[in-house]
C-alpha positions, 0 to 999 in steps of 0.5 A, spaced: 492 988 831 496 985 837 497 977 837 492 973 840 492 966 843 485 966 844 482 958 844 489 954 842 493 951 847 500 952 847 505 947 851 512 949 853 517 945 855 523 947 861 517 951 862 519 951 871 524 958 870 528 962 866 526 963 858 520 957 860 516 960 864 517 968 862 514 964 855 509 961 859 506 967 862 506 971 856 502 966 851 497 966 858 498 972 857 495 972 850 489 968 851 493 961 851 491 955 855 498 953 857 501 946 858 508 947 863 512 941 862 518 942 867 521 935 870 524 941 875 531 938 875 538 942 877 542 946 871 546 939 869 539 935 869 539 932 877 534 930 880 526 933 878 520 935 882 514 938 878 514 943 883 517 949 879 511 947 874 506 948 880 509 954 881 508 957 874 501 955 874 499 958 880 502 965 877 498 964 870 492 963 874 492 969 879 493 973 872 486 970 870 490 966 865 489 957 864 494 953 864 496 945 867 503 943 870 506 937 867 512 935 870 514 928 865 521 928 862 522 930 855 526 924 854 522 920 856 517 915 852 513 915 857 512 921 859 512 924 852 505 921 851 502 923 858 505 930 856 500 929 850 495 925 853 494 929 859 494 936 855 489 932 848 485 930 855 484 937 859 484 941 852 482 937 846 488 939 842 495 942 841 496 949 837 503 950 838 510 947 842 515 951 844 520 946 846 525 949 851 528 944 855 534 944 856 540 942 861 548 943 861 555 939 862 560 943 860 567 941 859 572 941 854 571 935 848 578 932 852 575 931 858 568 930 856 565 923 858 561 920 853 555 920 857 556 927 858 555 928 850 549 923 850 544 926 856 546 933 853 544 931 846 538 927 848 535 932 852 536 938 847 536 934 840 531 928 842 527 932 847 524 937 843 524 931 837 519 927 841 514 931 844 514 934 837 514 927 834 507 926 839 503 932 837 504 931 829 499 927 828 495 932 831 496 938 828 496 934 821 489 932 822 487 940 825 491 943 819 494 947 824 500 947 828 506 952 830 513 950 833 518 953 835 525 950 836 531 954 841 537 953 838 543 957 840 549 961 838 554 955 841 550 951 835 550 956 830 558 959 831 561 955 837 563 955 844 569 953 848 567 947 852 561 945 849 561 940 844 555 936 846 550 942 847 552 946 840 553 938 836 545 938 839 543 945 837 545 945 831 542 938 830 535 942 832 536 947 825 538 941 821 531 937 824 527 945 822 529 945 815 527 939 813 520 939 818 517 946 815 518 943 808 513 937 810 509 940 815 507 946 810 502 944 807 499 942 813 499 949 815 505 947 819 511 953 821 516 951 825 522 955 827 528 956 831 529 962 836 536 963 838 536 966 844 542 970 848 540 971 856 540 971 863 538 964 866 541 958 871 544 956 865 549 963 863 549 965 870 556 963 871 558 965 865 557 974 865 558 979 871 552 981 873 551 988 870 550 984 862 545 978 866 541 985 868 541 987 860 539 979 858 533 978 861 529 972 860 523 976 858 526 979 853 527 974 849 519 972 849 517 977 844 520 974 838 517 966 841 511 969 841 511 973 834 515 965 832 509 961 834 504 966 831 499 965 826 503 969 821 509 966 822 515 965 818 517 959 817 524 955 816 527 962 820 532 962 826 531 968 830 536 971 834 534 974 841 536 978 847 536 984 851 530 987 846 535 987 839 533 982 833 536 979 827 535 974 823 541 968 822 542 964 815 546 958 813 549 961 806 553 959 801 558 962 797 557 963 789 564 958 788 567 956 782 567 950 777 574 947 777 573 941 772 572 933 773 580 933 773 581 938 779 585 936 785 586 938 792 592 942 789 587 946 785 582 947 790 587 950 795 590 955 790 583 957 788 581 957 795 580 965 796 575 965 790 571 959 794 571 962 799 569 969 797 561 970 800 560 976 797 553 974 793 553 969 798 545 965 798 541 962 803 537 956 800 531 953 804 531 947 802 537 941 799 534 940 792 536 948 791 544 947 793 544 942 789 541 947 783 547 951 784 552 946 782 549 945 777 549 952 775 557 951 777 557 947 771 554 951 766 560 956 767 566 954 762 572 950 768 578 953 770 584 950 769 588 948 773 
């Protein structure tokens, strides 16, 4: 049976171009009644029109599809709670959010100004964590909801020049795993797509003949398949130019070194620390906490 969205209500920020509105079209597409969230400013956050927005709504409805255009900054307390007020107002609920928005200000950690790394973390960080944080509630109290955070290969494995979007984009895994694990008796999954693909944000970044493999549209698949009723949860999935794979924090298996070792014991047995093969993924803290304590069962080695 194919993925259907039929009766619930999907809202998308940064939802105006690029990964927003190919996501968008597509839950419409499925039956979705969709909230286009676009404050419709430049690549590094600048000014804002809701016009983008309007623009998408238009192409949802010429496709017979129902959708609503939202133009308030996921930044913004304010306008947060209009996002949510209008959608729970027009809708009557909020099955899924994708949380897309995004900005960019590049430079390297030397030259980069502080309010440089603040706006870029709040819109990432924080405006995913706000519109999420308004809707929580709401899905507790309908025992359903699906959400779908973008992290990003800068978040996951670094980037030159981009120490304020990794710091952000990791923080959104970090903030997934600790959500899945209190929304899931709630019927609550909550996952974190990583996505690699041709935008305003990556147009300066590759020559043309890559951007034509990356399309945005590519990526969506694998958000659908994210925000579905059979999702996973807890699951950061790469996208981009119809390949798939799945990304994990592992840890290696490491050794007991005794109450008595110091840095010099570490350093000379740095290689079997750091040795991954038979490396585990946990999927939640008390579990890493575990694997010390089995450490613990192994006899010291001395240094």
């Amino acid at each position: 049976m194919p993925i259907r969205f039929d009766n619930k209500v999907v809202i998308v920020t940064g939802a105006g171009g690029g990964l927003g509105r190919c996501h968008a079209l597509e839950f419409a597409r499925r039956g979705a009644k969709v909230v286009v969230n676009d404050l419709g400013g430049a690549v590094d956050g600048t000014g804002g029109s809701s016009e983008a927005a309007k623009k998408v709504v238009e192409e949802i409805k010429a496709a017979g599809g129902t959708a609503i255009a939202n133009g308030a900054s996921v930044t913004d307390d304010a306008g947060v709670a209009h996002l949510i007020k209008e959608t729970m107002d027009t809708f009557g609920r909020i099955d899924v959010i994708i949380a897309n928005a995004g900005v960019l200000r590049d430079k390297s950690f030397s030259k980069m100004e502080m309010k440089d790394f603040e706006f870029v973390v709040n819109v990432h960080l924080m405006g995913s964590v706000k519109p999420i944080k308004a809707a929580w509630q709401i899905m507790k109290d309908q025992q359903y909801g699906r959400i779908v955070v973008t992290t990003s290969s800068t978040g996951l494995y670094g980037n030159f020049g981009q120490t304020n979007y990794g710091a952000a984009k990791l923080g959104l895994v970090g903030f997934m795993n600790t959500l899945k694990l209190e929304g899931a008796k709630d019927n609550i999954k909550v996952n974190a797509i990583c996505p690699v693909a041709a935008t305003r944000m990556t147009e300066n970044l590759m020559p043309p003949q890559v951007l034509e493999q990356l399309k945005p549209e590519y990526v969506t698949p694998g958000v659908v398949f994210l925000a579905s009723e059979d999702a996973p949860t807890g699951f950061i999935l790469s996208a981009g130019a119809g390949v798939f794979s799945a990304a994990q924090i592992v840890e290696s298996t490491g050794m007991n070194l005794g109450h008595g070792a110091d840095a010099d014991t570490v350093a000379a047995n740095f290689a079997r620390i750091s040795d991954f093969t038979g490396a585990k993924h946990f999927t939640m803290g008390n579990e890493h906490g575990a694997h010390i304590f089995e450490r613990l069962r192994d006899k010291p080695v001395k240094p």
